[in-house]
C-alpha positions, 0 to 999 in steps of 0.5 A: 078701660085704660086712660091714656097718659098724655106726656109733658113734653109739650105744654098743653095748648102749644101751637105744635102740640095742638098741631100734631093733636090735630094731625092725630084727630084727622088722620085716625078719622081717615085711617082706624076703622075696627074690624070686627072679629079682628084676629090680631090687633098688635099686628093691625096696631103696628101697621098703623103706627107705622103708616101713621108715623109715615105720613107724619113725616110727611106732614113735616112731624118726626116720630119723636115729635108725635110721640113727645105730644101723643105719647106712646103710638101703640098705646094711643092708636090701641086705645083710639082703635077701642073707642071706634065700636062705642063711637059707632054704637052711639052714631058717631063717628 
């Protein structure tokens, strides 16, 4: 599995860096489920980009901000998206 390289531009532990983790965590919970048997994952990784990046905006994040903390989206979102099967496996979720 590939590790995820979290990028410097925030030092770790900073109150924004720790605020768009946290924005990250929760909005993954509610949005990234895998589908099984799921035909193209660049296509599904791309529309949660894009809503993730929406409704940071929302949230008063710019996609720049997001990803200065997260790193590349894609990357982040492709990697979350891998870890629901073993999540669920193990009985989280």
């Amino acid at each position: 599995m590939r590790m995820h390289k979290r990028p410097e531009m925030y030092a770790e532990g900073s109150a924004k860096a720790q605020s768009i983790e946290s924005f990250a965590r929760e909005w993954v919970l509610s949005n990234v489920t895998n589908v099984p048997g799921l035909a193209d994952l660049v296509r599904e990784v791309d529309r949660l980009a894009s809503r993730m990046t929406a409704d940071a905006r929302l949230a008063g994040i710019s996609g720049g901000e997001l990803a200065r903390a997260l790193g590349d989206i894609d990357e982040y979102l492709t990697l979350e998206y891998e870890k629901k099967p073993a999540a669920l496996a193990a009985g989280f979720t």
